[in-house]
PDB file of N, CA, C, O and CB in Angstrom:
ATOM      1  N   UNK A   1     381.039  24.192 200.922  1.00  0.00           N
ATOM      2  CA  UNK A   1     380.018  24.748 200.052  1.00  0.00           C
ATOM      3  C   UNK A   1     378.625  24.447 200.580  1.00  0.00           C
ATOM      4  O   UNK A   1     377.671  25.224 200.613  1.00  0.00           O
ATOM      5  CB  UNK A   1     380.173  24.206 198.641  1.00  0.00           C
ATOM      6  N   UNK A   2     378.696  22.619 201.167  1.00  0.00           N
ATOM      7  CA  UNK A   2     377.106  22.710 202.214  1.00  0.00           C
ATOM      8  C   UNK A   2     376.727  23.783 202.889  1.00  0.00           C
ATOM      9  O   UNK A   2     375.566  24.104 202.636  1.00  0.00           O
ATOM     10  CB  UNK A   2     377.026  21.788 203.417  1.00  0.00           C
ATOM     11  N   UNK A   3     377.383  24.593 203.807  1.00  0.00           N
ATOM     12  CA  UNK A   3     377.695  25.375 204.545  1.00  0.00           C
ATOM     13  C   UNK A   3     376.851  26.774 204.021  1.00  0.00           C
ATOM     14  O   UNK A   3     375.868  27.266 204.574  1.00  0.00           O
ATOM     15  CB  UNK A   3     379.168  25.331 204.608  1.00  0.00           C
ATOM     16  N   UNK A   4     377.367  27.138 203.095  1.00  0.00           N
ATOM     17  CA  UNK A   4     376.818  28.429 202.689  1.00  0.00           C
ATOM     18  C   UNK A   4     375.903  28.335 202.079  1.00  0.00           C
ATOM     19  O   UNK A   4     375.224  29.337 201.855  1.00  0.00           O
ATOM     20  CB  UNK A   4     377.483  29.192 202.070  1.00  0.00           C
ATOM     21  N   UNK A   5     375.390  26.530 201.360  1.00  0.00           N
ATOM     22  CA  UNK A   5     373.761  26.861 201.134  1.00  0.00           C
ATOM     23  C   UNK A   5     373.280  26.517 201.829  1.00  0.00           C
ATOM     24  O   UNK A   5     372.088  26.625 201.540  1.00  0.00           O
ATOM     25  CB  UNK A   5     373.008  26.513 200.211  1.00  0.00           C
ATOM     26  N   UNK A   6     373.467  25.873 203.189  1.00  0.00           N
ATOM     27  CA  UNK A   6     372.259  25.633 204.740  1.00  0.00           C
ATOM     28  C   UNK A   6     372.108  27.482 204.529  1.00  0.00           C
ATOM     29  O   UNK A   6     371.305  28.179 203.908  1.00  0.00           O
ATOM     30  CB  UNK A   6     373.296  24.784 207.059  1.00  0.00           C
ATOM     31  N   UNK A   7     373.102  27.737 205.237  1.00  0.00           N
ATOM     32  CA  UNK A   7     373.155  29.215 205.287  1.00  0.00           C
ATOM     33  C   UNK A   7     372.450  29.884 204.447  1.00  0.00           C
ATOM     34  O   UNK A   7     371.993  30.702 205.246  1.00  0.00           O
ATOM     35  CB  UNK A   7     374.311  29.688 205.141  1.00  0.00           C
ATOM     36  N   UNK A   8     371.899  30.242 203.223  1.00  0.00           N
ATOM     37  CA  UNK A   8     371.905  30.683 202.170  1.00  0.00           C
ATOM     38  C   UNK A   8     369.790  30.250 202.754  1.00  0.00           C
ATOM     39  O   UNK A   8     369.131  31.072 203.389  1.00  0.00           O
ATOM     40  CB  UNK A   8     373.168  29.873 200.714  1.00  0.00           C
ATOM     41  N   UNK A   9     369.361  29.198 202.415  1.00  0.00           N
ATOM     42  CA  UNK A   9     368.443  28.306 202.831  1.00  0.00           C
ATOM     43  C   UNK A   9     367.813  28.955 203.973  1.00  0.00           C
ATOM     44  O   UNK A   9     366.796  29.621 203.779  1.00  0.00           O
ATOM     45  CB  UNK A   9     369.014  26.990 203.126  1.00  0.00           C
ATOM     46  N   UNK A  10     368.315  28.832 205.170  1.00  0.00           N
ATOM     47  CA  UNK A  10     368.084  29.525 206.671  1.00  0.00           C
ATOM     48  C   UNK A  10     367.449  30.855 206.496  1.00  0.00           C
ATOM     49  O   UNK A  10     366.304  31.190 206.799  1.00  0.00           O
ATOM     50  CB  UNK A  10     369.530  29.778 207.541  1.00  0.00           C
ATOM     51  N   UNK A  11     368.057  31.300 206.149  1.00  0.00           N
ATOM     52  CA  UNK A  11     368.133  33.587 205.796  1.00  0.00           C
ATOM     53  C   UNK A  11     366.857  33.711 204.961  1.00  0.00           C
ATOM     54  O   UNK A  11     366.053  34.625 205.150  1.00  0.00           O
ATOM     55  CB  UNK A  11     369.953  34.520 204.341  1.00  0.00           C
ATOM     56  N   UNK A  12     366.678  32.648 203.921  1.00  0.00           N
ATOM     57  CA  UNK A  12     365.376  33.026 202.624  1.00  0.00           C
ATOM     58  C   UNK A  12     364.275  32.504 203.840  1.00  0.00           C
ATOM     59  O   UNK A  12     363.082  32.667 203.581  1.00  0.00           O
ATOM     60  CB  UNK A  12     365.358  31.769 200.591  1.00  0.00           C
ATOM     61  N   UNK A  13     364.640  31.880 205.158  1.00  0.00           N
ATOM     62  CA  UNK A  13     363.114  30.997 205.458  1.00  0.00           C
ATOM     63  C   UNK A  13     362.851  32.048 206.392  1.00  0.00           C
ATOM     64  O   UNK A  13     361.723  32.467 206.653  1.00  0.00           O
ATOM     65  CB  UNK A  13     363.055  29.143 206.194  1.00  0.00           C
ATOM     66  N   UNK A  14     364.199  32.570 207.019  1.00  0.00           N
ATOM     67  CA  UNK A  14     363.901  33.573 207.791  1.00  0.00           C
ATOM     68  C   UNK A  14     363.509  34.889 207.353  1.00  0.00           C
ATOM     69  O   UNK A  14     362.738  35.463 208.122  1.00  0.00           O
ATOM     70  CB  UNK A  14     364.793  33.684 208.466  1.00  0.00           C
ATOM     71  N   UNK A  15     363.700  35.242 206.762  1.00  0.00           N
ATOM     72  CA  UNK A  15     363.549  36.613 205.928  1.00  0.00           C
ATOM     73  C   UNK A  15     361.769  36.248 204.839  1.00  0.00           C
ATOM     74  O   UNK A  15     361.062  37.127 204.347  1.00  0.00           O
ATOM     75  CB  UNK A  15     365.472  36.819 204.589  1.00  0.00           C
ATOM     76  N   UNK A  16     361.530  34.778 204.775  1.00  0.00           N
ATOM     77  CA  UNK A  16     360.382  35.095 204.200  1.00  0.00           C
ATOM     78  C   UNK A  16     358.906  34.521 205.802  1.00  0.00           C
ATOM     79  O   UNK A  16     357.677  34.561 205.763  1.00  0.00           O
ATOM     80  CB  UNK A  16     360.425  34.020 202.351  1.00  0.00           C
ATOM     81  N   UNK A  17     359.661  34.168 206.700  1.00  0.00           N
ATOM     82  CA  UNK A  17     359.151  34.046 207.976  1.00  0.00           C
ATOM     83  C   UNK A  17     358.492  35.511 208.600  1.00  0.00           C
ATOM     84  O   UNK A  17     357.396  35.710 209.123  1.00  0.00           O
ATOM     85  CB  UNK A  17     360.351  33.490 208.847  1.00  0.00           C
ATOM     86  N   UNK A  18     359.760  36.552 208.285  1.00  0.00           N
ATOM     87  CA  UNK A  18     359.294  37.882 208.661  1.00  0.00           C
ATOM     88  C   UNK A  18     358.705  38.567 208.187  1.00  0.00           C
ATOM     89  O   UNK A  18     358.160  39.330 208.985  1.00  0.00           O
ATOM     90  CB  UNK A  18     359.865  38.525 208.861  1.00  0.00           C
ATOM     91  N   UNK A  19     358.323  38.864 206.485  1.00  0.00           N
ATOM     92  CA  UNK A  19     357.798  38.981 205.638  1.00  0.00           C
ATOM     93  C   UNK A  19     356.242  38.623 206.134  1.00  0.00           C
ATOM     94  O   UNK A  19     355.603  39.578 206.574  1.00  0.00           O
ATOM     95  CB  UNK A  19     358.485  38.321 204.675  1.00  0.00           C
ATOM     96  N   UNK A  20     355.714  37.574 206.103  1.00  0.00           N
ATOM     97  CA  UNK A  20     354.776  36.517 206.878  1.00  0.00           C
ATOM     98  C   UNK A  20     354.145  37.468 208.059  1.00  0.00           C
ATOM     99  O   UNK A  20     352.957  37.740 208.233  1.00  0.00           O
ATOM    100  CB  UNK A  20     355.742  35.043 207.590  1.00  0.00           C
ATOM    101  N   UNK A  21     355.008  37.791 208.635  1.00  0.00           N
ATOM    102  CA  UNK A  21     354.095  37.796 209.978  1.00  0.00           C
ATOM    103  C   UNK A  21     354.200  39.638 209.730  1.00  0.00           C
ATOM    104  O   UNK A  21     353.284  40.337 210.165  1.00  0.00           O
ATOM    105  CB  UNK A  21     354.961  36.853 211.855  1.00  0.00           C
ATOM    106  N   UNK A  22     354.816  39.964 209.355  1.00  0.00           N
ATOM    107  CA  UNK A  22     354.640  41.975 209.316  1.00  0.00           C
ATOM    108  C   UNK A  22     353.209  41.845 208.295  1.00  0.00           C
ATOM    109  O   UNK A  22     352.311  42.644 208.556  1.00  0.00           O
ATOM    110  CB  UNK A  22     356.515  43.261 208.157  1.00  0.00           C
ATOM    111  N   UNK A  23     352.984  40.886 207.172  1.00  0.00           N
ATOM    112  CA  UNK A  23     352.146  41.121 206.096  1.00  0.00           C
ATOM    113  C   UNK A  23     350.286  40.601 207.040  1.00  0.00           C
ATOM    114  O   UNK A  23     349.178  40.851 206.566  1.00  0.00           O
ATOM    115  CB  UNK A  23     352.873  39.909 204.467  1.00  0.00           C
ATOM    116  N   UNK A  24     350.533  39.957 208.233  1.00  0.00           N
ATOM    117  CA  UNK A  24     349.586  39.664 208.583  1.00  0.00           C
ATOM    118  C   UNK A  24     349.303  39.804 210.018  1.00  0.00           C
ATOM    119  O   UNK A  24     348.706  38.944 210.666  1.00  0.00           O
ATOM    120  CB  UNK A  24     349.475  38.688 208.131  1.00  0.00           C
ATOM    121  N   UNK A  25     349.826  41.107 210.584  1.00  0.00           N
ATOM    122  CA  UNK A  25     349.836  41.504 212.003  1.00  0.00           C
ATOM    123  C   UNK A  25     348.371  41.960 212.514  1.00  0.00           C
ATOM    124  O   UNK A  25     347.724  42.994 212.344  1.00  0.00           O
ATOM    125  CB  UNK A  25     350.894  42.697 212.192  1.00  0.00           C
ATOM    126  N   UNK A  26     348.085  40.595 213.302  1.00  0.00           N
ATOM    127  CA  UNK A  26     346.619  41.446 214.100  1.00  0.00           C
ATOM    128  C   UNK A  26     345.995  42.341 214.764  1.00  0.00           C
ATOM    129  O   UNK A  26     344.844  42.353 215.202  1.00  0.00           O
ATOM    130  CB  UNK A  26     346.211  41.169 214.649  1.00  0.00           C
ATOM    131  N   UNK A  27     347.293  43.515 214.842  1.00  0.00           N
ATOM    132  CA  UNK A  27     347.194  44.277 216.486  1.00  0.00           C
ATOM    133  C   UNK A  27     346.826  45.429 215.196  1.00  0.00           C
ATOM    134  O   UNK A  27     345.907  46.180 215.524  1.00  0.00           O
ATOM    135  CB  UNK A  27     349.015  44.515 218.021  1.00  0.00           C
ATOM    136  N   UNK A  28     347.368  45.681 213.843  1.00  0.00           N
ATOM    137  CA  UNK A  28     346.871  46.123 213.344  1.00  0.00           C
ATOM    138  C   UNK A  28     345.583  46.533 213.107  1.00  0.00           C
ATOM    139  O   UNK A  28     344.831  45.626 212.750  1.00  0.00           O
ATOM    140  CB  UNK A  28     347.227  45.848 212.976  1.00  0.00           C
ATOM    141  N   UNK A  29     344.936  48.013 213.232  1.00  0.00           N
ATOM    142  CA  UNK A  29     343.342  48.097 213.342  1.00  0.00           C
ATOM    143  C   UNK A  29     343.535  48.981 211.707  1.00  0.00           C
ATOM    144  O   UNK A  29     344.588  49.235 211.124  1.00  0.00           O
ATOM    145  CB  UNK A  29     342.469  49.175 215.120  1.00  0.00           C
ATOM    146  N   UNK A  30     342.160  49.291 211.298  1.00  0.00           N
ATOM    147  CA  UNK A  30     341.832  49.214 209.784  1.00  0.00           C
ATOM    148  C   UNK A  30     340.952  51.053 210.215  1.00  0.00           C
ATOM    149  O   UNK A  30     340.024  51.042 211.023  1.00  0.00           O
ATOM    150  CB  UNK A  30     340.518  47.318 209.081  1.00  0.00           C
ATOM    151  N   UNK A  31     341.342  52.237 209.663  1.00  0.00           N
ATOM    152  CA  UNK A  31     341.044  53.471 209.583  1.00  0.00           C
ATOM    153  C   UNK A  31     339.713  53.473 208.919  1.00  0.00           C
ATOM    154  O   UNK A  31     339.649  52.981 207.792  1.00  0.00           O
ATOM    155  CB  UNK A  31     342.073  54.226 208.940  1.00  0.00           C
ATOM    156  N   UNK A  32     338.446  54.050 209.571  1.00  0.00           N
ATOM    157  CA  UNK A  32     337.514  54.392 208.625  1.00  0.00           C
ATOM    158  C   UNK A  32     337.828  55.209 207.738  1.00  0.00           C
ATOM    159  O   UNK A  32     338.902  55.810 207.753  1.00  0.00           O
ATOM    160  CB  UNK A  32     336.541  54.800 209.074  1.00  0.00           C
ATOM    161  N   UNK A  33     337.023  55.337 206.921  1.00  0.00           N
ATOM    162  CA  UNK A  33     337.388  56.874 206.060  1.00  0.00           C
ATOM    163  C   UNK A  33     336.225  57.835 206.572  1.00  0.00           C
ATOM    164  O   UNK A  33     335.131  57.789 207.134  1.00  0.00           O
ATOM    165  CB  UNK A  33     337.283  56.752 204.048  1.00  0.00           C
ATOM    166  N   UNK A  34     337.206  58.798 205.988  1.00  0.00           N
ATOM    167  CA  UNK A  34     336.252  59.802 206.909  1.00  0.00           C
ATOM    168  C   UNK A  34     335.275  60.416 206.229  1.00  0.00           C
ATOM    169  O   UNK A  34     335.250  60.521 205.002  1.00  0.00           O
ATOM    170  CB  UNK A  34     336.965  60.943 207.570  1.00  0.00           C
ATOM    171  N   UNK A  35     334.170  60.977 207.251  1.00  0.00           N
ATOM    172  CA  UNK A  35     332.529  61.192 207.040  1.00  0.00           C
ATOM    173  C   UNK A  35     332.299  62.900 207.097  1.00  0.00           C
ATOM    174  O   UNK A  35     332.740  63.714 207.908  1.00  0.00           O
ATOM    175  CB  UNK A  35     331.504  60.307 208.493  1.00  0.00           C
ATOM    176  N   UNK A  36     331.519  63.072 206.024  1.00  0.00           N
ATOM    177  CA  UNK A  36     331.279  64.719 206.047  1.00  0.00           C
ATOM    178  C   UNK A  36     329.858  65.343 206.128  1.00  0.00           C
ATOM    179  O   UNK A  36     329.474  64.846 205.070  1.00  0.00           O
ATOM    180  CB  UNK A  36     331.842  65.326 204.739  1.00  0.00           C
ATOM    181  N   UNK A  37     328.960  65.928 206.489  1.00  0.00           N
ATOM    182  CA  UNK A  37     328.335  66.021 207.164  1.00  0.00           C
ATOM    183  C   UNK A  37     327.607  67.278 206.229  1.00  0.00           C
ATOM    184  O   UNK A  37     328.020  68.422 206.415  1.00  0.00           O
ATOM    185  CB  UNK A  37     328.918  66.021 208.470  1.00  0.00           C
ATOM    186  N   UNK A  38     326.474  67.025 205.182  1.00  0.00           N
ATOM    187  CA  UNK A  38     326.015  68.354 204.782  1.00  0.00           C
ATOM    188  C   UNK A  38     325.261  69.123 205.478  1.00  0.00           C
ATOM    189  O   UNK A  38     324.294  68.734 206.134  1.00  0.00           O
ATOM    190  CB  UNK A  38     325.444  68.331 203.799  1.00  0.00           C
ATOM    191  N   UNK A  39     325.762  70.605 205.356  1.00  0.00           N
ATOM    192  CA  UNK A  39     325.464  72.030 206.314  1.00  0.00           C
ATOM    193  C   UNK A  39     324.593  72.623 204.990  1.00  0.00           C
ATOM    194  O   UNK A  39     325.225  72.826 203.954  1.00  0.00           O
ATOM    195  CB  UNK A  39     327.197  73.237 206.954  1.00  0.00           C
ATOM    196  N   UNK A  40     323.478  72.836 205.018  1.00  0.00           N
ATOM    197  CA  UNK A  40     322.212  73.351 204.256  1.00  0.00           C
ATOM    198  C   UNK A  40     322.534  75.047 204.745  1.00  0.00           C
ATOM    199  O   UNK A  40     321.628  75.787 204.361  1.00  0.00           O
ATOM    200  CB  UNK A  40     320.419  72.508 204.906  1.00  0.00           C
ATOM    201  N   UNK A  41     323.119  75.427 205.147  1.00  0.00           N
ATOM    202  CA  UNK A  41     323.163  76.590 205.656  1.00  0.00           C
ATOM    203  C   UNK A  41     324.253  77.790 205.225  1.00  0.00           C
ATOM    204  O   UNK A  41     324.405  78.987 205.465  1.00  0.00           O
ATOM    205  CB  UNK A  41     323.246  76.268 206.887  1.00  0.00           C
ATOM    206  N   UNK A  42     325.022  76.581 204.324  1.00  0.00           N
ATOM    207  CA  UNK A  42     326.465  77.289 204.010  1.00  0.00           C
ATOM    208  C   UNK A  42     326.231  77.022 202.586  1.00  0.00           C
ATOM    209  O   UNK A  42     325.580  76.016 202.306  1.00  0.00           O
ATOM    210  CB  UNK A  42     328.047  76.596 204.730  1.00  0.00           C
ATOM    211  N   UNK A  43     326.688  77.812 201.604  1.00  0.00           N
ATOM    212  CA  UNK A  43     327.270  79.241 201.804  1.00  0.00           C
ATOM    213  C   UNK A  43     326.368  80.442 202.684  1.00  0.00           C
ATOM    214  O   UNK A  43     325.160  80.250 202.546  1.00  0.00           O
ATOM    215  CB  UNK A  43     327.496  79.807 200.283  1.00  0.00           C
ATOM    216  N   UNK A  44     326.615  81.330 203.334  1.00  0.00           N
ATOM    217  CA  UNK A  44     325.491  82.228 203.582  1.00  0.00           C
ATOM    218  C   UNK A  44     325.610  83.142 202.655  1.00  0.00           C
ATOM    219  O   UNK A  44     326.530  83.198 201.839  1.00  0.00           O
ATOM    220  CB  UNK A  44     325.404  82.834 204.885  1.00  0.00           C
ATOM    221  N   UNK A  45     324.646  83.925 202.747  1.00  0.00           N
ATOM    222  CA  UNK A  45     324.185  85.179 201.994  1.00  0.00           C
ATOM    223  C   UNK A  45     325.316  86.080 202.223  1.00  0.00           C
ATOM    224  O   UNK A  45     325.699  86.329 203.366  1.00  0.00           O
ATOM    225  CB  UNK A  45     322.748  85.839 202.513  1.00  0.00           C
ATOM    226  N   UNK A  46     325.820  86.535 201.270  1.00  0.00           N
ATOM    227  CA  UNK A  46     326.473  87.910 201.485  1.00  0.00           C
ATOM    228  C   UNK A  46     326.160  89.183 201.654  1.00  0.00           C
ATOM    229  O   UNK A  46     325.168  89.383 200.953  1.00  0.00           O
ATOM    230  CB  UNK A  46     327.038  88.105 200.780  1.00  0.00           C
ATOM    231  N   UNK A  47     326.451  90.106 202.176  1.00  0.00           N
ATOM    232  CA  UNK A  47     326.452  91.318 202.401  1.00  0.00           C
ATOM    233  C   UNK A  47     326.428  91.959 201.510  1.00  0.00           C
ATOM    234  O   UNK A  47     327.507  91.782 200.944  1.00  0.00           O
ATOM    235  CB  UNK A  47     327.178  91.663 202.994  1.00  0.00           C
ATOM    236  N   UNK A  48     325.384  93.199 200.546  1.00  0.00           N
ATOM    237  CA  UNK A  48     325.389  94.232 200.409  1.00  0.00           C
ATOM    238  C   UNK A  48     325.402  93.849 199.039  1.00  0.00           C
ATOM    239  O   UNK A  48     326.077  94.440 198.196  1.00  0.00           O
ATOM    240  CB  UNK A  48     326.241  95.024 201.080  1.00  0.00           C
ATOM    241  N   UNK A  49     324.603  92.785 198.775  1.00  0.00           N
ATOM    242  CA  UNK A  49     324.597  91.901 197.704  1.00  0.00           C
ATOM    243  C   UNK A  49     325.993  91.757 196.410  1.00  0.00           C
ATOM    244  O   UNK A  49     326.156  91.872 195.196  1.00  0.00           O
ATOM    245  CB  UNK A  49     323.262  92.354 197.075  1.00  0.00           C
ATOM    246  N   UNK A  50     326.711  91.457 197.574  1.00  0.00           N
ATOM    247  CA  UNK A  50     328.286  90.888 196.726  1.00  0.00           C
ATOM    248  C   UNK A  50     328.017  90.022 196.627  1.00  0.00           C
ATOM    249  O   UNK A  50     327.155  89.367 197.213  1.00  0.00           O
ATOM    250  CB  UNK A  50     329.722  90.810 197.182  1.00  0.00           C
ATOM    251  N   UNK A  51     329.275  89.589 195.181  1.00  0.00           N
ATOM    252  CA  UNK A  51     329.349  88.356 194.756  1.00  0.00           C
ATOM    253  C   UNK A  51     330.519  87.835 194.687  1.00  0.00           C
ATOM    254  O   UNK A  51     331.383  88.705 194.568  1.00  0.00           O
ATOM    255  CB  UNK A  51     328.838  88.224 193.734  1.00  0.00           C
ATOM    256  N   UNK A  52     330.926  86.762 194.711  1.00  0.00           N
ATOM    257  CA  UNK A  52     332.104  86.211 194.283  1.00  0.00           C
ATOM    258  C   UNK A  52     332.524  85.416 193.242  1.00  0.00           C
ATOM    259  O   UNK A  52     331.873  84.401 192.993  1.00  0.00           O
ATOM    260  CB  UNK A  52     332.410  85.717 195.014  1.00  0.00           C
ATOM    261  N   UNK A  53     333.404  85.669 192.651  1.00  0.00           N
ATOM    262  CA  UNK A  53     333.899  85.154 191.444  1.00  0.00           C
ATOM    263  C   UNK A  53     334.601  83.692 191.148  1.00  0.00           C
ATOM    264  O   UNK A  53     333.730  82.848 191.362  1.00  0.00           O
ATOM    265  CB  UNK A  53     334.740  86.061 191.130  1.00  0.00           C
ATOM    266  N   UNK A  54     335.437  83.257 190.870  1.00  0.00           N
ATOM    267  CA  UNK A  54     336.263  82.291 190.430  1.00  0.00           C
ATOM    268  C   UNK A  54     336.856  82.437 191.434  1.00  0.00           C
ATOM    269  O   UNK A  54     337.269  83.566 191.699  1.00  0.00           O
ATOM    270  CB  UNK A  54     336.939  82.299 189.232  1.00  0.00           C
ATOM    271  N   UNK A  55     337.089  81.382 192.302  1.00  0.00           N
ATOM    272  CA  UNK A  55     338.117  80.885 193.834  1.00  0.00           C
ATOM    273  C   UNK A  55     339.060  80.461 193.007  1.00  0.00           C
ATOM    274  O   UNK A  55     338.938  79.632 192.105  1.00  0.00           O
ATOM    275  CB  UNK A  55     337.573  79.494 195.132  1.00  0.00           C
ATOM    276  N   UNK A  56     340.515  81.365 193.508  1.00  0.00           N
ATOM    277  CA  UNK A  56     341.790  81.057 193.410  1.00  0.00           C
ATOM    278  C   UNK A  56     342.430  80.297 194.727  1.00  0.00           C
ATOM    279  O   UNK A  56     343.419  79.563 194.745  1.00  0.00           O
ATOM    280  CB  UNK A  56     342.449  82.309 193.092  1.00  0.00           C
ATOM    281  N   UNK A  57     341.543  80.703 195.873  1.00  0.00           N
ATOM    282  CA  UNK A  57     342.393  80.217 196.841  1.00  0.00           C
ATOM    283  C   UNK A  57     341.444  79.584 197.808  1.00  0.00           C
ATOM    284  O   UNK A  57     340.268  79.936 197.898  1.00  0.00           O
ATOM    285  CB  UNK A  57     343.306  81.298 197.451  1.00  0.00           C
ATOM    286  N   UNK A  58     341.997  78.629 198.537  1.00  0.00           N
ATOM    287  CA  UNK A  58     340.579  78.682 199.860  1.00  0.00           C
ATOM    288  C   UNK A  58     341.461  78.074 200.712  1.00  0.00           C
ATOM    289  O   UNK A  58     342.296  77.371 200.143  1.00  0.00           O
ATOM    290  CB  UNK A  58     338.803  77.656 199.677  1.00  0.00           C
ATOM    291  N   UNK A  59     341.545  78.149 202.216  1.00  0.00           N
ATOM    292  CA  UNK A  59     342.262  77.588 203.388  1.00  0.00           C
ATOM    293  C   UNK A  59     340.798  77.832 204.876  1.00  0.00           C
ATOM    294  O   UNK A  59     339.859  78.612 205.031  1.00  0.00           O
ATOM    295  CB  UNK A  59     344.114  78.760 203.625  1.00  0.00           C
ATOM    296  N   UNK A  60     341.334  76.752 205.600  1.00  0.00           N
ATOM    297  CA  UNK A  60     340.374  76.188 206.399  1.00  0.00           C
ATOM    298  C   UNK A  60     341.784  76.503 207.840  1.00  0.00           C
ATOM    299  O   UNK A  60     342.900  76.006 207.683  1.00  0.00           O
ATOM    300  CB  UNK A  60     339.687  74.233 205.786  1.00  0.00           C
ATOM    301  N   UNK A  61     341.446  77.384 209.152  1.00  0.00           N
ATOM    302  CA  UNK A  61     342.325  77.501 209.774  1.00  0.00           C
ATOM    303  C   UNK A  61     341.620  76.691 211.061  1.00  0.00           C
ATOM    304  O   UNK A  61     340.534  76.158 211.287  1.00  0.00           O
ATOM    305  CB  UNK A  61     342.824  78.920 209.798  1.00  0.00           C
ATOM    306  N   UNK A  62     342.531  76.852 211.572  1.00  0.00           N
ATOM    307  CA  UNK A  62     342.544  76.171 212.799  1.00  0.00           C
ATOM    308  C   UNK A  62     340.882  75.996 213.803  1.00  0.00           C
ATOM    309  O   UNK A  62     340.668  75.050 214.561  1.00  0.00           O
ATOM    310  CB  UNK A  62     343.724  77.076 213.614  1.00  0.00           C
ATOM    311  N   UNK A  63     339.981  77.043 213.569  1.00  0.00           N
ATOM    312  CA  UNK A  63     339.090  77.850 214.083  1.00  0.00           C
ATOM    313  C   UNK A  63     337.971  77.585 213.373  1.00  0.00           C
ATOM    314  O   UNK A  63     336.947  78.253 213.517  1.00  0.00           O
ATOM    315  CB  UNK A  63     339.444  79.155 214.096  1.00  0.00           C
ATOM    316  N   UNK A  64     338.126  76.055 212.105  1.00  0.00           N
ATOM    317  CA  UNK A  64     337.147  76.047 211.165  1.00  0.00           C
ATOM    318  C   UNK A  64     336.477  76.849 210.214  1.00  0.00           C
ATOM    319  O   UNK A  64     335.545  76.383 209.559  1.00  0.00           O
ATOM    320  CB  UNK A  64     336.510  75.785 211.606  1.00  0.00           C
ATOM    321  N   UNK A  65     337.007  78.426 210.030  1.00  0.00           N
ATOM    322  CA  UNK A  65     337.159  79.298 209.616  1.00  0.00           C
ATOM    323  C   UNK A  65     337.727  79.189 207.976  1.00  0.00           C
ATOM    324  O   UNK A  65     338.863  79.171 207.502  1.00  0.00           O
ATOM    325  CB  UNK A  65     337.798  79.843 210.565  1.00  0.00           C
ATOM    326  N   UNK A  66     336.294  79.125 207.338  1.00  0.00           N
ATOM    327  CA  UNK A  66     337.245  79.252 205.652  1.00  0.00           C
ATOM    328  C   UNK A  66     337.287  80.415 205.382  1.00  0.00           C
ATOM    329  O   UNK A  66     336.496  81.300 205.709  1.00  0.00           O
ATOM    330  CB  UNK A  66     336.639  78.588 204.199  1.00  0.00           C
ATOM    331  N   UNK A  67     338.759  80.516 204.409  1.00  0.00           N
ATOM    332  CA  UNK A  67     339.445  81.818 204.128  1.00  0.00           C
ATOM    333  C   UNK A  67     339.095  81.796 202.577  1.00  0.00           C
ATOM    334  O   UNK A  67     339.427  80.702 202.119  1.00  0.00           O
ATOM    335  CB  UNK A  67     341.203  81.892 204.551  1.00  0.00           C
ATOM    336  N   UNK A  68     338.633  82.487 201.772  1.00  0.00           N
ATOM    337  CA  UNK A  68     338.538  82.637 200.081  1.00  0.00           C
ATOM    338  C   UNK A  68     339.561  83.515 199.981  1.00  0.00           C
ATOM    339  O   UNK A  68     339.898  83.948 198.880  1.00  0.00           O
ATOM    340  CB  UNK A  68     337.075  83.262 199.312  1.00  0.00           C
TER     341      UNK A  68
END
């Protein structure tokens, strides 16, 4: 019965050993958040004096290109 609580003992020191070192890894680097940049220029003027209504949709493609 010693046996299986050395055992028992060992596994919690090891298992909270690993715990330990994943929770405090230095190689780990820390993400800024990211920065947005106001454009005074956008929206532009529309054409032929249209307007637009209530946005149902909007997508941004590859090309920086927003889609309404």
């Amino acid at each position: 019965m010693k046996a299986k609580s050395r055992i028992g003992t060992i596994l919690a020191l090891l298992a909270g050993a690993v715990l330990t070192i994943s929770c405090t890894n230095d190689g780990a680097q820390e993400q800024a958040a990211p920065s947005y940049l106001f454009d005074p220029t956008w929206p532009k003027e529309l054409p032929n004096n249209w307007k637009i209504g209530g946005i149902t949709g909007l997508a941004v493609d590859s090309n920086d290109n927003v889609w309404v």
